[in-house]
C-alpha positions in Angstrom: -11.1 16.7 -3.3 -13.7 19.3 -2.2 -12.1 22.4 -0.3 -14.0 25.6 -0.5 -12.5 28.1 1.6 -13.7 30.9 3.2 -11.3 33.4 5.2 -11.9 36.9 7.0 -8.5 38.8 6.7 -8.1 42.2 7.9 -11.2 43.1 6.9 -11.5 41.3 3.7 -13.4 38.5 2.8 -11.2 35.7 0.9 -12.5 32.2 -0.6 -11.3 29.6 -3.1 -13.7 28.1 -5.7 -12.8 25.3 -8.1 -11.6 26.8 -11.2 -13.2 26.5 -14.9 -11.9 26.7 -18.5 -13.4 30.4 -18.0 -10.5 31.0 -15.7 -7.6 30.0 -17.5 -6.5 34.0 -18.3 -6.9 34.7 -15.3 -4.8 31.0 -14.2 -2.2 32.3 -16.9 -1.5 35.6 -15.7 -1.0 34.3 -11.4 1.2 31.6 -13.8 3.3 34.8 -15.2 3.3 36.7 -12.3 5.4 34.0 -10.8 7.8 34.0 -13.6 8.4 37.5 -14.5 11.4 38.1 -12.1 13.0 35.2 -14.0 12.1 36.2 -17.0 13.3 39.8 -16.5 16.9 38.3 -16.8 16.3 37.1 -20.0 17.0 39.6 -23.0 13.7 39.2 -24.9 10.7 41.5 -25.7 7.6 41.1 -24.2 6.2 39.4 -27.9 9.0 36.8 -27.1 8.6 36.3 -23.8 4.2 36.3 -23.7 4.0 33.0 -26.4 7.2 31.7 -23.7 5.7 31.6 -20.9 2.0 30.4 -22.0 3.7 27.5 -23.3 5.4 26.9 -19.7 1.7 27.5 -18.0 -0.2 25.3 -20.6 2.8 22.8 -19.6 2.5 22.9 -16.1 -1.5 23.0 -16.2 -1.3 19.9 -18.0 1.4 17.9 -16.2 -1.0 18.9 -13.0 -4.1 17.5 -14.2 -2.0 14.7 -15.0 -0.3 13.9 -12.2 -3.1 15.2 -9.4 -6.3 13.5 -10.6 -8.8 14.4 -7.6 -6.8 17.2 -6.7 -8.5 20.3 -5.6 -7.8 22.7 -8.5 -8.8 26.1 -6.9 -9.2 30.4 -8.2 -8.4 32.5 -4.8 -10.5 35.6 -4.8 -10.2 38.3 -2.5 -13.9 40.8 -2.3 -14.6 38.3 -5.6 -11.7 39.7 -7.0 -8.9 37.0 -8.4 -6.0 37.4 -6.3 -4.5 34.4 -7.1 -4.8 30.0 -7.5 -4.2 26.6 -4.9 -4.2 23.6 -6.0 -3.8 20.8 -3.1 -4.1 17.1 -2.8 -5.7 15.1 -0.5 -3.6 11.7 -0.2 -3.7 8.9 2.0 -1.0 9.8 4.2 -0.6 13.7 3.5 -1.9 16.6 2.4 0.4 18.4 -0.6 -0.2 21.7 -1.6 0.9 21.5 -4.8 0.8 25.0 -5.4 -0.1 28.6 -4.0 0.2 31.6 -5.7 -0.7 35.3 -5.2 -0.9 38.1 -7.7 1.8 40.4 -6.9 -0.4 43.1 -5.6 -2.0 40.5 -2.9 1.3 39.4 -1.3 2.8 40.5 1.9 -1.2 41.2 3.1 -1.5 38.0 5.3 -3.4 36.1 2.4 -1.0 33.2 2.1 -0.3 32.8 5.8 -3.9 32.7 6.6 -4.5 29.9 3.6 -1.9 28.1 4.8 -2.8 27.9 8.6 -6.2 27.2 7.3 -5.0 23.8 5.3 -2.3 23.4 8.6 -5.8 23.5 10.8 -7.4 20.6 8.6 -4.0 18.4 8.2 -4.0 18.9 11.9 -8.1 17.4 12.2 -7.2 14.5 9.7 -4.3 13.8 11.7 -1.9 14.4 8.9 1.0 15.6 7.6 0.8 19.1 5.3 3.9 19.0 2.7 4.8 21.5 0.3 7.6 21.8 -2.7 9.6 25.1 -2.6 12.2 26.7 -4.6 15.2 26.9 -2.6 15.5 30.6 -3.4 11.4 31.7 -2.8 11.2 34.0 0.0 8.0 31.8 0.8 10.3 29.5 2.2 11.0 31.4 5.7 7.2 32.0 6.4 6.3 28.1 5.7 9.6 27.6 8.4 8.0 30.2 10.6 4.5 28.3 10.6 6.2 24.7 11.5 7.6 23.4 8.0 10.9 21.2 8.4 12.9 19.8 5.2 11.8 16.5 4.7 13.9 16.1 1.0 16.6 18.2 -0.2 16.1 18.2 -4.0 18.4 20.3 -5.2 16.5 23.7 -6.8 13.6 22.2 -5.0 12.6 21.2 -1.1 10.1 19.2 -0.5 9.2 21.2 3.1 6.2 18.9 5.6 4.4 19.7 8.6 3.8 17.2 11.1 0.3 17.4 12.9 2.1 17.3 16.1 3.8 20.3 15.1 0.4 22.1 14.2 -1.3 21.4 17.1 1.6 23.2 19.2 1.9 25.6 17.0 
């Protein structure tokens, strides 16, 4: 899947570009910037916890390419800046974002929202659902609710969240 994005947010010019083996510090630090409240709970020093959680990343980066061929593996950068990664599929009957993440100092700005009424816009043209996997505990989860996402699966740490077309189109 081919998805370049480009976005105009407050000011600020935001696109996506698919990501490179050049990227993956860059892919590994949005990776630990997703863990480190986690991780904070845990009583280990930062040498115990770096080799940790670039064995999680490598993990996940794997099991992804694995499990997503022709997914659309993609850097966010905000002024050509990295500001964080989305990686979304383009199935048959759905599209699944299989992830979104922002660095730390790019969240709360609009960024995310705007990405994801962009993908809402082109689920909306194909005539299909958007679906999403969410921590039950991720505060992301009351903005994809605000934008139209229902529970489709209750998986117990995870929801698997979708929004119908009909949905977006009223929205």
């Amino acid at each position: 899947m081919n998805l370049n994005l480009q976005l105009f947010v407050f000011g600020r010019t935001i696109t996506t570009r698919p990501i490179t083996p050049a990227d993956e510090p860059a892919l590994l630090e949005i990776y630990a910037s997703t863990r480190a409240e986690e991780l904070a709970q845990v009583d280990w020093s930062a040498e115990q916890k770096q080799p940790f959680v670039a064995q999680q990343f490598a993990a996940q980066h794997a099991h992804y390419q694995q499990y997503y061929p022709g997914a659309a593996f993609l850097l966010i950068e905000v002024d050509g800046v990295t500001a964080g990664r989305l990686y979304l599929a383009h199935w048959p009957r759905e599209l699944r974002i299989i992830d979104i993440s922002l660095l730390p100092e790019q969240r709360n700005q609009g960024l995310g929202s705007a990405f994801l009424r962009a993908i809402l816009a082109e689920g909306a043209r194909l005539g299909l659902p958007v679906s999403i996997h969410v921590e039950r505990f991720n505060p992301a989860l009351r903005l994809y609710q605000r934008l139209g996402f229902a529970i489709r699966e209750d998986k117990g740490v995870y929801l698997l969240m979708e929004c119908q077309p009909e949905v977006i189109a009223h929205a």
